[in-house]
C-alpha positions as CSV (number, residue, x, y, z in Angstrom):
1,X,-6.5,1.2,-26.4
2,X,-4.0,4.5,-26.0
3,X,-1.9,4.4,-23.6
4,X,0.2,7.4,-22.1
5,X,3.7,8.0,-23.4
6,X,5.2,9.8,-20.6
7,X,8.3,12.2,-21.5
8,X,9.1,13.6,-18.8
9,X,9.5,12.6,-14.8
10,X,11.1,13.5,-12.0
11,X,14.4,11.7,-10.6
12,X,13.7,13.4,-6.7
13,X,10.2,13.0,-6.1
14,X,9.5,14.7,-2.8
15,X,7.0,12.3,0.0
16,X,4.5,14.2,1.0
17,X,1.9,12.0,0.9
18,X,2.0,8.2,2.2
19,X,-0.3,5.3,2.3
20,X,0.2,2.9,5.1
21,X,-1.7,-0.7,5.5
22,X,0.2,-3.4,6.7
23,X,-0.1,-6.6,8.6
24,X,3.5,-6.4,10.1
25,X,3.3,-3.3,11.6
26,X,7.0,-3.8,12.7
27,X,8.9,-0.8,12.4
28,X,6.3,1.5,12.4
29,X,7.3,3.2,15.3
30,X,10.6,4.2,14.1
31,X,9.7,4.6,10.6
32,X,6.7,6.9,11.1
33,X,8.1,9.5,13.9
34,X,11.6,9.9,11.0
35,X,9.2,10.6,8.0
36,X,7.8,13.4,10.2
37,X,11.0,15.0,11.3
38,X,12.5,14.9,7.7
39,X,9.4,16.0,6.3
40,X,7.2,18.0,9.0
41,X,4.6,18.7,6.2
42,X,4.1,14.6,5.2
43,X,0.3,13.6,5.7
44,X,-0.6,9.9,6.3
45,X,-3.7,7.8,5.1
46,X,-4.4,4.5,6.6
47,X,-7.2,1.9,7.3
48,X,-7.8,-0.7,10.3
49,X,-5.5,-1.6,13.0
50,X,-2.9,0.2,11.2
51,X,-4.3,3.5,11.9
52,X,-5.0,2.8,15.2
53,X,-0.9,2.0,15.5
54,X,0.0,5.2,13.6
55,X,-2.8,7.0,16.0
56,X,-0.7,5.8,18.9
57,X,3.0,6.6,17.3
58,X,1.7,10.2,16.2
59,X,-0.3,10.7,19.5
60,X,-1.4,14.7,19.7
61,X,-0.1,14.9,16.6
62,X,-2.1,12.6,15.0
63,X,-5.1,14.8,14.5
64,X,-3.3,17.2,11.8
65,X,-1.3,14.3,9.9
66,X,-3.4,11.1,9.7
67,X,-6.4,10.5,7.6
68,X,-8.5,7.7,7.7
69,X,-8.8,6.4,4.2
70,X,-13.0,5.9,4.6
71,X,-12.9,9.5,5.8
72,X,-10.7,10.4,2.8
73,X,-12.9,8.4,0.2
74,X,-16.1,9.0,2.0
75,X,-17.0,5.3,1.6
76,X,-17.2,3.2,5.0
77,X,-15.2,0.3,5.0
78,X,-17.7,-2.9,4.5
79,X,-18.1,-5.6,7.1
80,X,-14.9,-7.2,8.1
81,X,-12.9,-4.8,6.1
82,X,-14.0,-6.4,3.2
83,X,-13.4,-3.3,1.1
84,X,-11.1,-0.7,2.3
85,X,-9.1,0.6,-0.5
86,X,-10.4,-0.2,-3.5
87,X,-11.8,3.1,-4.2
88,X,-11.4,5.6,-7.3
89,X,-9.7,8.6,-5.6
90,X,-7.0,6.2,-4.1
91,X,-5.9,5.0,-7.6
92,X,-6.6,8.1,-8.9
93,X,-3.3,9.2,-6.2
94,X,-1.6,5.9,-7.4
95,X,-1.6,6.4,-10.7
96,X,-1.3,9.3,-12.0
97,X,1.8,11.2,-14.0
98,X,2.8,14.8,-12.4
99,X,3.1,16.4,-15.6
100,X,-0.2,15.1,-17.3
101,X,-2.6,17.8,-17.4
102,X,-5.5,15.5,-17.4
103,X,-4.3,13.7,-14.7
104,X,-3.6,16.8,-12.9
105,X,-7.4,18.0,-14.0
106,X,-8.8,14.8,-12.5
107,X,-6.7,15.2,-9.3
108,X,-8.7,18.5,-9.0
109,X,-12.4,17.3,-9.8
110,X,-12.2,14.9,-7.3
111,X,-10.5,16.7,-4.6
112,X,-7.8,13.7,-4.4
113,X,-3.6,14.1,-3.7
114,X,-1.1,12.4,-5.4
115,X,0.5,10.0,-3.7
116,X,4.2,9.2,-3.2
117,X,4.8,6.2,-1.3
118,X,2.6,3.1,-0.1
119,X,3.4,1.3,2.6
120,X,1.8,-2.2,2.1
121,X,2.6,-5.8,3.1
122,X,0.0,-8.5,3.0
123,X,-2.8,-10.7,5.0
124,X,-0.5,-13.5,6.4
125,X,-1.7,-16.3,3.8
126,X,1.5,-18.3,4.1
127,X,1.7,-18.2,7.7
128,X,-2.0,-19.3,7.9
129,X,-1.9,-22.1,5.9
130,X,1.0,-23.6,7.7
131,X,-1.0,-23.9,10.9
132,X,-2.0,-27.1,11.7
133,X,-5.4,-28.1,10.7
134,X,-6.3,-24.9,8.8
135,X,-9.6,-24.8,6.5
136,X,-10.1,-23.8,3.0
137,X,-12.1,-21.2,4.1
138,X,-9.7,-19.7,6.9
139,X,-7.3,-19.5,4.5
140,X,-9.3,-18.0,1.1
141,X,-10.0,-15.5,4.1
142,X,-6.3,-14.7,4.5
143,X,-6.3,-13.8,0.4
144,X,-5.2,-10.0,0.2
145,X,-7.3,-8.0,-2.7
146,X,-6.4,-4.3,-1.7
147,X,-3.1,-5.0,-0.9
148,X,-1.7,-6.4,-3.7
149,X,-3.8,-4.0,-6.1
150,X,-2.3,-0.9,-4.4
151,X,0.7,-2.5,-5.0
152,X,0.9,-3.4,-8.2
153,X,-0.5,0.6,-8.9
154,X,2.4,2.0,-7.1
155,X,4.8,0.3,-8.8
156,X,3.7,0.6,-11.8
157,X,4.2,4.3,-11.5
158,X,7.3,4.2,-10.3
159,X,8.2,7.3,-12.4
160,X,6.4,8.9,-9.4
161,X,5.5,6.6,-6.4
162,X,7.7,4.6,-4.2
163,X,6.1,1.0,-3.3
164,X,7.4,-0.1,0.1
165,X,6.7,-3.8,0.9
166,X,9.5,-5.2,3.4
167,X,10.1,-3.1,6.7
168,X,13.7,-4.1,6.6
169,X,13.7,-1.1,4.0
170,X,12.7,1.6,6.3
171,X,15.9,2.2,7.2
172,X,17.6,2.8,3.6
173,X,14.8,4.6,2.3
174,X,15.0,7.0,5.7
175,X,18.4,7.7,4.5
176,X,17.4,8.6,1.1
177,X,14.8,11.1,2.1
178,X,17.3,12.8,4.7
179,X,20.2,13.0,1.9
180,X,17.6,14.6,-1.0
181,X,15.8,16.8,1.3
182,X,12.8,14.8,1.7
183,X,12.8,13.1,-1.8
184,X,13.6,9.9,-3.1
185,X,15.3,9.3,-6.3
186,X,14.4,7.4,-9.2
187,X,17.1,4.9,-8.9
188,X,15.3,3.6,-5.9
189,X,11.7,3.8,-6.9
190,X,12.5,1.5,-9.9
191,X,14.1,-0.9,-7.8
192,X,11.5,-0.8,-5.0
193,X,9.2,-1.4,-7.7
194,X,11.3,-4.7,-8.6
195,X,11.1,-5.8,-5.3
196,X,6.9,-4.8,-5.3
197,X,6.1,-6.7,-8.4
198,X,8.3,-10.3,-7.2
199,X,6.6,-9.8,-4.0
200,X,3.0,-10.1,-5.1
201,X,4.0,-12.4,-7.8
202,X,5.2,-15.0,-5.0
203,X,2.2,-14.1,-2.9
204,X,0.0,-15.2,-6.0
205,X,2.2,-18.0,-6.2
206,X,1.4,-19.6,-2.9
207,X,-2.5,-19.3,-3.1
208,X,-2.5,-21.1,-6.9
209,X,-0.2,-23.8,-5.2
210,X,-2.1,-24.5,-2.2
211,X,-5.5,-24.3,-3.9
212,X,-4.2,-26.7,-6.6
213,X,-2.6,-28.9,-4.0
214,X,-6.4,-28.9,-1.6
215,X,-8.8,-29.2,-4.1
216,X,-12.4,-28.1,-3.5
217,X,-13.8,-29.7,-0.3
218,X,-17.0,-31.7,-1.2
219,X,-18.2,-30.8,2.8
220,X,-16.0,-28.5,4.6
221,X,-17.8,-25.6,7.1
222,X,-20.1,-23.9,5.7
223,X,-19.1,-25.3,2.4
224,X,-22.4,-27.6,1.6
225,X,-22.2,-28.9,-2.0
């Protein structure tokens, strides 16, 4: 298998597109309005309830700036938002490497953007399974596919993307983007990647344990062995 040598990146990447799907939609409404005034172009794809939140933040503005992601993909998300984000254009924005001509040649034949910074943090698996009396099943339905695949994309590319997983660092990467102009550096893409990668590997973490610790119910629900 070849895989790409890149030899030559960017230290300021400027954000002009963002990805934003979170559970904890704290911060948002500080977070959102500050991308905007630093950079007036940005544009904003999102999914579910988090659109609907971003709709309300951006209000008349909103029509200009956000993009639903099925509207961007032209795939409806499935039933229950089983599938949202798993979609070729999407990574295609993930992963791809600015100065890569067949990248950038791919970027065109699909009509997709680059994107510079996802926003994701995860279905609340740990909180579920501490509830008292929780199923199998309610919490293999709290297991996050998407999220932690546009994760792990983002940072992988970290050489172009920023992969924002913890609101508490809103505020420092704000401050980034208003010191470079609208760009953030290298210096902190590589170490929100760091951040990214430890975050879904504890995520991960948690489901092996508690499946391991539960065991497959012989009669549980709708689970009739």
């Amino acid at each position: 298998m070849a895989i790409n040598v890149v030899d030559r990146i960017d230290s300021l990447v400027r954000v002009r597109h963002v990805l934003v799907s979170v559970s904890d939609k704290s911060g948002l409404d500080t977070f959102i309005p500050q991308l905007v005034a630093i950079n007036p172009d940005i544009k904003f794809f999102s999914t579910g309830g988090t659109y609907g939140r971003i709709q309300e933040i951006l209000g008349d503005s909103a029509g200009s700036r956000l993009t639903q992601v099925s509207d961007y993909t032209g795939q409806p998300e499935t039933q229950g938002g089983l599938v949202k984000t798993l979609d070729f254009k999407i990574y295609l924005g993930l992963l791809t490497e600015t100065y890569n001509d067949s990248h950038q040649d791919d970027l065109k034949r699909t009509g997709s953007v680059p994107i510079d910074m996802v926003v994701v943090n995860l279905y609340p698996f740990k909180e579920t399974i501490a509830k008292a009396g929780v199923t199998v099943e309610q919490a293999r339905g709290n297991i996050d596919i998407g999220g932690p695949c546009m994760i792990r994309a983002s940072a992988k590319n970290f050489i172009r993307v920023a992969s924002v997983v913890d609101p508490s660092d809103y505020g420092m990467i704000l401050s980034e983007l208003e010191s470079n102009e609208g760009a953030l550096t290298l210096g902190l893409r590589y170490r929100l990647a760091q951040k990214a990668f430890d975050h879904t590997a504890v995520y991960d973490r948690t489901i092996a344990d508690y499946l391991s610790a539960n065991g497959l119910p012989e009669v549980e629900g709708c689970y009739n062995l």
